[in-house]
C-alpha positions as CSV (number, residue, x, y, z in Angstrom):
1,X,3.4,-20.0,1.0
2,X,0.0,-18.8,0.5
3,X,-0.7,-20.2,-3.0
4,X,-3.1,-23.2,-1.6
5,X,-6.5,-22.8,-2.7
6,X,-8.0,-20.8,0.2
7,X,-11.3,-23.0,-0.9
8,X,-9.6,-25.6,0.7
9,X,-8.6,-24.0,3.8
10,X,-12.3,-22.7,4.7
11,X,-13.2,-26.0,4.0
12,X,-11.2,-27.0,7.0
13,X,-13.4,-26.8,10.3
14,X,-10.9,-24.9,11.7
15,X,-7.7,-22.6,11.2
16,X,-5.1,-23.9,13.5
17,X,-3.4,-20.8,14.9
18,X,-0.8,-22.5,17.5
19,X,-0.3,-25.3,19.7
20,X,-1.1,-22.9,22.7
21,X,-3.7,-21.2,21.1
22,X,-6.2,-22.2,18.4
23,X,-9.5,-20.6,16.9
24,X,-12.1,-22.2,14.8
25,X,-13.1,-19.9,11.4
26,X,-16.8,-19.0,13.2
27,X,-15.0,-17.4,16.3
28,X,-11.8,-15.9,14.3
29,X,-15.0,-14.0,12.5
30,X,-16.4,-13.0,15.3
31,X,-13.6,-11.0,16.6
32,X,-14.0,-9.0,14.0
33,X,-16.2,-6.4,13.0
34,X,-18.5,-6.5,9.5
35,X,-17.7,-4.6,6.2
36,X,-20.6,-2.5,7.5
37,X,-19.2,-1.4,10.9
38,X,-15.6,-0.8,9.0
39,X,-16.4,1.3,6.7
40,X,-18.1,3.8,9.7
41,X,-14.4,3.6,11.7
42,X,-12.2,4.6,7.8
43,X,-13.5,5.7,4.6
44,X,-11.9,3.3,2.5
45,X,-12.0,0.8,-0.8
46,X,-13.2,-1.9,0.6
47,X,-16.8,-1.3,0.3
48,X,-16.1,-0.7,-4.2
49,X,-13.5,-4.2,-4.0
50,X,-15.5,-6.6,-1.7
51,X,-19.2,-4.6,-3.8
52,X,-20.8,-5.0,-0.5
53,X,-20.0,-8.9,0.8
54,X,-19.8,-9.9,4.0
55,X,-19.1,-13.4,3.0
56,X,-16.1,-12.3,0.9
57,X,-15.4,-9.9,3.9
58,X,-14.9,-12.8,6.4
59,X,-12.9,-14.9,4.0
60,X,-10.3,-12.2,3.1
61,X,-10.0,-11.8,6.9
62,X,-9.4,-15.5,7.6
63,X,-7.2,-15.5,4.3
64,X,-5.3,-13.1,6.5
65,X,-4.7,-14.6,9.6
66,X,-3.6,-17.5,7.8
67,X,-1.2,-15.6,6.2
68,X,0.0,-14.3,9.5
69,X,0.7,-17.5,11.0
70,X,2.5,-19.0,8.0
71,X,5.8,-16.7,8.8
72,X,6.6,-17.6,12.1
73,X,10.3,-17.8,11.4
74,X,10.6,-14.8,9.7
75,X,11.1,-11.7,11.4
76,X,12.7,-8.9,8.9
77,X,11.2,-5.7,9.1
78,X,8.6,-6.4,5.7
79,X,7.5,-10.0,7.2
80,X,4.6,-10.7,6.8
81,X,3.8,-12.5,10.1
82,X,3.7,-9.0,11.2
83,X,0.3,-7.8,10.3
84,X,-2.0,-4.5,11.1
85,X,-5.0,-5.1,12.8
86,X,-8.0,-2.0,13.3
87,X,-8.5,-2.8,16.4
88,X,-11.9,-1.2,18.4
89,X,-13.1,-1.2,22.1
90,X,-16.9,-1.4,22.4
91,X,-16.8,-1.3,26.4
92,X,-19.3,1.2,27.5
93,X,-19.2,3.8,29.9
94,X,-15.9,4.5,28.8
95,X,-13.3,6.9,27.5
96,X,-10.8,6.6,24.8
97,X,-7.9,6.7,27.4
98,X,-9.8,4.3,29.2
99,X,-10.6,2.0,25.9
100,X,-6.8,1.6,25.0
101,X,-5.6,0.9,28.7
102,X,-8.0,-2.1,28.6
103,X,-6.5,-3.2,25.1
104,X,-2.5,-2.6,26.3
105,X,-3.7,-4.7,29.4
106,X,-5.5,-7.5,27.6
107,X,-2.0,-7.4,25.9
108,X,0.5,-7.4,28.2
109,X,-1.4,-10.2,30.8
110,X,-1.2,-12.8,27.9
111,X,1.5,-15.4,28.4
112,X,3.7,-15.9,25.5
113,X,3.1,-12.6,24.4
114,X,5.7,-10.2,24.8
115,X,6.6,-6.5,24.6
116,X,8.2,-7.4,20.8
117,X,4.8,-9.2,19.7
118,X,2.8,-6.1,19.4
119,X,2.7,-2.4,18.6
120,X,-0.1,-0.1,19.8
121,X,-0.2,3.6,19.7
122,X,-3.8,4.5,21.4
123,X,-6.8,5.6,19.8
124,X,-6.3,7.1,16.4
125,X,-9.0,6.1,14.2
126,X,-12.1,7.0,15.8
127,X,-13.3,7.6,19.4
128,X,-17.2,8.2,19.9
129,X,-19.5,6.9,22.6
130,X,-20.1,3.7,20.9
131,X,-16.4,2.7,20.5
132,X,-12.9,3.6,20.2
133,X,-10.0,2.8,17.6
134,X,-6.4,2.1,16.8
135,X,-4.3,0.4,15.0
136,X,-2.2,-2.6,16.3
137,X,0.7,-4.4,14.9
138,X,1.3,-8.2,16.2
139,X,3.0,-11.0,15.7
140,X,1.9,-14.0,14.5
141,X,-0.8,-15.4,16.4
142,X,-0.5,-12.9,19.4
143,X,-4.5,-12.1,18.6
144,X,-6.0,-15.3,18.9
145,X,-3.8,-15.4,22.3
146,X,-5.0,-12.1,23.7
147,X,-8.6,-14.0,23.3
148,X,-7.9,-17.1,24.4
149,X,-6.1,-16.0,27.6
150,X,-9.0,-12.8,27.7
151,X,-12.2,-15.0,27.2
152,X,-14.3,-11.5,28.4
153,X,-12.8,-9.7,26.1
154,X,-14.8,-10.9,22.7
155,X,-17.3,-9.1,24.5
156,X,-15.7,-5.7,23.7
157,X,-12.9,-5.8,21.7
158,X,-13.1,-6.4,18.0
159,X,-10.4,-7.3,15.7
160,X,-9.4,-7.0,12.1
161,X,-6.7,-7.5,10.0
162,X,-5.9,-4.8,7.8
163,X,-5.6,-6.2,4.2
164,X,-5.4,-3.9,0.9
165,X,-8.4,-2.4,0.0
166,X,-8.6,-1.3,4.1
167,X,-5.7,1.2,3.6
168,X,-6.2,2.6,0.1
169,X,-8.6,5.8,1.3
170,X,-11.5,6.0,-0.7
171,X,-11.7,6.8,-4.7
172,X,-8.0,5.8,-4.4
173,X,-8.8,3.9,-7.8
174,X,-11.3,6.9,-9.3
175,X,-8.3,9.1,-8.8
176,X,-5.6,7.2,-9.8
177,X,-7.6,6.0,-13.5
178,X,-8.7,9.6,-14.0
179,X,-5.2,10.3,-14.5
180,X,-4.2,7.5,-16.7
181,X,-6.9,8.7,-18.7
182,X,-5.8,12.0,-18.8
183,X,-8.3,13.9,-16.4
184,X,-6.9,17.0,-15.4
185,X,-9.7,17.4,-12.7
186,X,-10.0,14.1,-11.1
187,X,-6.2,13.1,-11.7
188,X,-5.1,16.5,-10.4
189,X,-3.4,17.4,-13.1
190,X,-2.1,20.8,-13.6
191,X,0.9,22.2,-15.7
192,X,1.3,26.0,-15.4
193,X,4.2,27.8,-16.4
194,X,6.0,30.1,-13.8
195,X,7.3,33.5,-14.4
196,X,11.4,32.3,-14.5
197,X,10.1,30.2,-17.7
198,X,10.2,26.8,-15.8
199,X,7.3,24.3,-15.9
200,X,5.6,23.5,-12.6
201,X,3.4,20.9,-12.7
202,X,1.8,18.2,-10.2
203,X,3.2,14.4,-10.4
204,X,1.1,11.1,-8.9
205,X,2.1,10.5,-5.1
206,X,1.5,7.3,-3.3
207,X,1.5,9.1,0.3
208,X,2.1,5.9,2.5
209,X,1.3,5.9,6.7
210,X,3.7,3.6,8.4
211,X,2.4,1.2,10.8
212,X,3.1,1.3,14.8
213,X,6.5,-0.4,15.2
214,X,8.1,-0.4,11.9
215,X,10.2,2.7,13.1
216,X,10.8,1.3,16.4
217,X,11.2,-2.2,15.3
218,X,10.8,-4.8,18.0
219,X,10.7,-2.1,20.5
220,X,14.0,-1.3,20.7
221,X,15.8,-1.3,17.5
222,X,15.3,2.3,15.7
223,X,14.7,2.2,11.8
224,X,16.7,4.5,9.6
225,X,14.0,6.1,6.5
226,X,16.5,5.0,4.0
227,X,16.3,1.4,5.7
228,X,12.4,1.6,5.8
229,X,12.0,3.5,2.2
230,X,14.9,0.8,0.8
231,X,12.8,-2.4,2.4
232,X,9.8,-1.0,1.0
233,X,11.1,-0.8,-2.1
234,X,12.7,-4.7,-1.9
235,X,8.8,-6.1,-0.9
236,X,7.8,-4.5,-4.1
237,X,10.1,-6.5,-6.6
238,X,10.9,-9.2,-4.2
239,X,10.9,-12.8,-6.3
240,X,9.5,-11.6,-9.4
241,X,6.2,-10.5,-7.8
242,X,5.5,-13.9,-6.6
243,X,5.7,-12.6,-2.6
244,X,3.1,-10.3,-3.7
245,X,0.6,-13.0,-5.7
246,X,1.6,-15.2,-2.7
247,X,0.1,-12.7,0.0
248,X,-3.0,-11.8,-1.9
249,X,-6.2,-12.9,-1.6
250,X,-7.4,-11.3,-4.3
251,X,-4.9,-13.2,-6.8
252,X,-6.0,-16.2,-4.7
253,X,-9.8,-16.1,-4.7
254,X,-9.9,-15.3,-8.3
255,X,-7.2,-17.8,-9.5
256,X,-7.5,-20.7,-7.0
257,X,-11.3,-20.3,-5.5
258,X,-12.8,-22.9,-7.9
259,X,-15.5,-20.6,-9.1
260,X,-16.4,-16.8,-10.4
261,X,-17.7,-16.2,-6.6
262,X,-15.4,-12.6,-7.2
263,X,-15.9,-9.0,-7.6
264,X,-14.4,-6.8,-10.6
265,X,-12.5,-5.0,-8.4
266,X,-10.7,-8.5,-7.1
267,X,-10.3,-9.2,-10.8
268,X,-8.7,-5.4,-11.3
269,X,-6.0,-6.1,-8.9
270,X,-5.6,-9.7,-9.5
271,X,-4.9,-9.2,-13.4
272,X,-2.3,-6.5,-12.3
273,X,-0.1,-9.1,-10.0
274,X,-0.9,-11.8,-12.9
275,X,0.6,-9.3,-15.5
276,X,3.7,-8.2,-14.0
277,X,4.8,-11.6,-12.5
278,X,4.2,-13.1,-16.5
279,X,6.3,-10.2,-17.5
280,X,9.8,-11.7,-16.0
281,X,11.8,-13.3,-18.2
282,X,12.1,-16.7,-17.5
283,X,15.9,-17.2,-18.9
284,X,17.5,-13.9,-17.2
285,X,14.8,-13.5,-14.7
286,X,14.9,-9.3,-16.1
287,X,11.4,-7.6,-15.8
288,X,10.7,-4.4,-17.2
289,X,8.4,-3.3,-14.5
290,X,10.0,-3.9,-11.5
291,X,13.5,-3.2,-12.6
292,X,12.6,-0.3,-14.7
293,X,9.7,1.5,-13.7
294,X,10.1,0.7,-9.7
295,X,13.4,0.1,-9.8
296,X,14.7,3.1,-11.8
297,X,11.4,5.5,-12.9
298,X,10.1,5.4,-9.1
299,X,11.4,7.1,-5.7
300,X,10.7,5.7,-2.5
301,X,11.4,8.0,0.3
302,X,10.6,8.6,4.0
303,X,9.8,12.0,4.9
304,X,12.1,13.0,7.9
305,X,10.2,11.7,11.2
306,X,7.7,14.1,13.4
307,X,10.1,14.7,15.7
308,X,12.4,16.2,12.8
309,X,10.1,18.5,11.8
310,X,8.4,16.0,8.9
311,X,5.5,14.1,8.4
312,X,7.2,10.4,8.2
313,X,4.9,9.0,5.9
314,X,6.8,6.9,2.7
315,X,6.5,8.5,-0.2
316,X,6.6,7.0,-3.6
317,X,6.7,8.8,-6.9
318,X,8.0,9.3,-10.2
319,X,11.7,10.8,-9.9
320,X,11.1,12.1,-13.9
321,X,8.1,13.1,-15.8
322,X,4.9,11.4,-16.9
323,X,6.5,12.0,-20.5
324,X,9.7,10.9,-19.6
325,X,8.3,7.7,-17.8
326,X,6.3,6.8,-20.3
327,X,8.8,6.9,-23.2
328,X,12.1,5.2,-20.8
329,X,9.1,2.4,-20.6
330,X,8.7,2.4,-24.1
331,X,12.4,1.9,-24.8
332,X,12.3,-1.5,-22.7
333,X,8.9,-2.5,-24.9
334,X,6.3,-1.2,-22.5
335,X,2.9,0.2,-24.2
336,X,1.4,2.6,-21.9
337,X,-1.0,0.0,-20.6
338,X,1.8,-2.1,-19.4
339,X,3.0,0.7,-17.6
340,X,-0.6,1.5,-16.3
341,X,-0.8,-2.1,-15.0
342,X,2.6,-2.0,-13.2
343,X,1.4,1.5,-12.0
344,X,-1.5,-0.5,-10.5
345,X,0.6,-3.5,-9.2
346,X,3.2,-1.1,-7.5
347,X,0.1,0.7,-5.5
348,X,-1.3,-2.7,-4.6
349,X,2.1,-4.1,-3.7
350,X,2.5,-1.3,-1.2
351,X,-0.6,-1.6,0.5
352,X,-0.1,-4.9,1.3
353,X,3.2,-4.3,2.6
354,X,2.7,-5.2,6.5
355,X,4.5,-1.7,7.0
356,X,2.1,0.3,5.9
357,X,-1.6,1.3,7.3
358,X,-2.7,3.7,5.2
359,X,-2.3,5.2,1.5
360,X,-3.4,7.9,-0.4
361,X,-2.4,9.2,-4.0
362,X,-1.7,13.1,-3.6
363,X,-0.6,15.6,-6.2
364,X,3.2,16.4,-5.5
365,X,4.9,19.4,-7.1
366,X,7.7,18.6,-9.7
367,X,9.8,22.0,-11.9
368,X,10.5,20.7,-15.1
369,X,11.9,22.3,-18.1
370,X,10.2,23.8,-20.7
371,X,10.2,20.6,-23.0
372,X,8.8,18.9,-19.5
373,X,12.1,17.5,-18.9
374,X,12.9,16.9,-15.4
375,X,16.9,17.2,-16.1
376,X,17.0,21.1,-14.3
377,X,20.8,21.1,-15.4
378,X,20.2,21.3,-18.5
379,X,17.9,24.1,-18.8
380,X,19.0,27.4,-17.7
381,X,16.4,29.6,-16.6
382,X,15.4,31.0,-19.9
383,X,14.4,35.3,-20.6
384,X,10.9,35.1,-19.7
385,X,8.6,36.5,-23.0
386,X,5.4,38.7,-22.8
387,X,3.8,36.1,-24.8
388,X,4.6,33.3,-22.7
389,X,1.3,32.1,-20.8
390,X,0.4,33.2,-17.8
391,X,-0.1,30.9,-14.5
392,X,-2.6,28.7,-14.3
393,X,-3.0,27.9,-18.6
394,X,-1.7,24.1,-19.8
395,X,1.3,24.2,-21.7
396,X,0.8,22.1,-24.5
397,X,4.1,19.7,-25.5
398,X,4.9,20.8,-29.0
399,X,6.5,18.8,-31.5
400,X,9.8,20.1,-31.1
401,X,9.4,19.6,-27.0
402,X,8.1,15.8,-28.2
403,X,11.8,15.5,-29.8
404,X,13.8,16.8,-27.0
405,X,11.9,14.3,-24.7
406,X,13.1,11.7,-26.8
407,X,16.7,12.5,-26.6
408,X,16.8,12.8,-22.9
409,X,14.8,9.3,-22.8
410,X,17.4,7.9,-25.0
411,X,20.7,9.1,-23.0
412,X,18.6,7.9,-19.6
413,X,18.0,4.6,-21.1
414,X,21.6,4.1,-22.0
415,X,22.4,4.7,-18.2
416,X,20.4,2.4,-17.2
417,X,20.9,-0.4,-19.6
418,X,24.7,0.1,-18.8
């Protein structure tokens, strides 16, 4: 359990990693690389949540080694004792090939470390003159190991744990509150009527990178997409939302860190976790959010692998439309700010799912009736009119189109509730 006041564990002199390999907090922070020197390897949200602190920098990465060594036992595919890590080579003189031979051999001479502790596909994130890198999945405390068993290495290889705000790409928040708040340019929202009378129109996309490993699990067992998509799914909702507020240092810092040492952004994700683990019922344990609008309202589906002609990145996203959504919420008591802030939650929830690396919130194309129902049954293609508007003009939900929203909510609802 993370819950502890991570006040209390910086206060410790030093973060007890293993009996055969331990770090103190000052050298765990120096294997990693400042918010600074991140921020030139990914373009991410890190530099808008942690407003520029290197203080609060090193503390969510000590927050996450922590958490990394608190699941030794558990090894399911979502555990989180198996953590990303941005991991860089500094040695100079060298090439990337070069670079990640030195890191898979720094690896693979470490006693007690083997071939299912860690997952490392090369360089992928940057490769210049200065320094090359990748992203690494390990076990535990393999890290700390590599450097303890590697003392030359701290001069060349930096480490990082990849929390949150690391793999949301950046305006990831700009983008996603444009569109609650109805921008049609920022939110990339478009509805444009086609020429068979059908409504095409872009739906919010959480497009999710997998981690090295997760499909080759352990490096040998092969991951189906439904498991990966169904386990992804699972973290979301898992407990309530309290494996989520358990995992986060945001929640933690801003609810256990003894002062108002936080940023708004910390405060933005915090109140999201806060909301939708208050929401569960206490008596039935039933929670509108996670059973309704994850559990029901969103898909979450792996795109077939590389090799299968895809891109294999999860993708999650509304399986009706924003109308639709809205109003099945509102059926189960949900204001459309409850739904925002479960909307939020979800996205933070998958980014710090230890499966993931990377997200980014893309427009996906959804056909949807002309009353922007997504039910294609049952709307025949209609007799396209000369007066209908052309491509590229928003269709506007008449009143009419309002009420036959509302009885397709109402027979969904009764599905679900039955």
């Amino acid at each position: 359990m993370v819950g502890a006041s991570f006040v209390a564990l910086v206060s410790l002199s030093a973060v007890s990693v293993s009996a055969a390999a331990a770090a103190t907090a000052d050298e765990l922070v120096a294997y990693g690389m400042s918010l600074v020197e991140f921020d030139d390897v990914r373009m991410s949200e890190s530099e808008a949540d942690f407003d520029g602190s290197e203080e609060l920098w090193d503390e969510a990465l000590l927050f996450e080694y922590k958490l990394a060594t608190s699941y030794t036992e558990d090894k399911a595919i979502t555990s989180l004792g198996y953590q990303p890590y941005m991991i860089c080579n500094y040695a100079p003189d060298k090439t990337g090939i070069q670079r990640a031979q030195m890191v898979n051999e720094a690896f693979q001479n470490t006693s007690g470390v083997d071939v299912s502790h860690f997952f490392f596909e090369g360089i992928s994130e940057l490769n210049n003159a200065e320094r090359s890198c990748g992203v690494i999945r390990t076990f535990n405390d393999t890290i700390p190991k590599v450097y303890a068993s590697n003392p030359d290495a701290e001069t060349w290889m930096k480490t990082n744990p990849i929390h949150p705000s690391m793999k949301m790409v950046d305006s990831t928040v700009t983008t996603i509150q444009a569109r609650m708040d109805g921008d049609t340019q920022l939110g990339m929202i478009s509805i444009d009527q086609n020429e068979n009378g059908y409504i095409q129109r872009s739906t919010l996309e959480f497009s999710n990178v997998l981690c090295p490993g997760v499909r080759s699990f352990n490096g040998t067992q092969m991951v189906s997409g439904k498991e990966i998509s169904q386990a992804a799914q699972d973290f979301v909702v898992e407990d309530g939302g309290k494996t989520v507020r358990d995992a986060s240092y945001y929640y933690d810092k801003v609810n256990n860190g003894g002062n108002n040492d936080y940023t708004e952004r910390m405060k933005l994700w915090s109140d999201a976790v806060s909301f939708v683990v208050n929401l569960t019922d206490p008596v039935d344990g039933r929670n509108p959010c996670l059973d309704i609008v994850v559990g029901k309202i969103f898909t979450f589906e792996v795109s077939p692998f590389i090799g299968q002609g895809g891109t294999g990145v999860l993708e999650v996203y509304s399986s009706v439309s924003e109308e639709e959504g809205y109003a099945i919420a509102e059926a189960f008591n949900m204001t459309k700010d409850d739904v925002d802030q479960c909307i939020w939650y979800t996205l933070y929830a998958i980014a710090l799912n230890p499966m993931v690396c990377s997200v980014e919130p893309k427009a996906r194309p959804q056909t949807l009736c002309p009353d922007l129902t997504s039910d294609l049954s049952q709307c025949p293609p209609p007799s396209p009119a000369p007066s209908q508007p052309s491509s590229g003009r928003v269709v506007k939900v008449s009143l009419m189109n309002k009420v036959v929203v509302s009885m397709a909510i109402a027979v969904f609802s009764f599905r679900i509730l039955n």
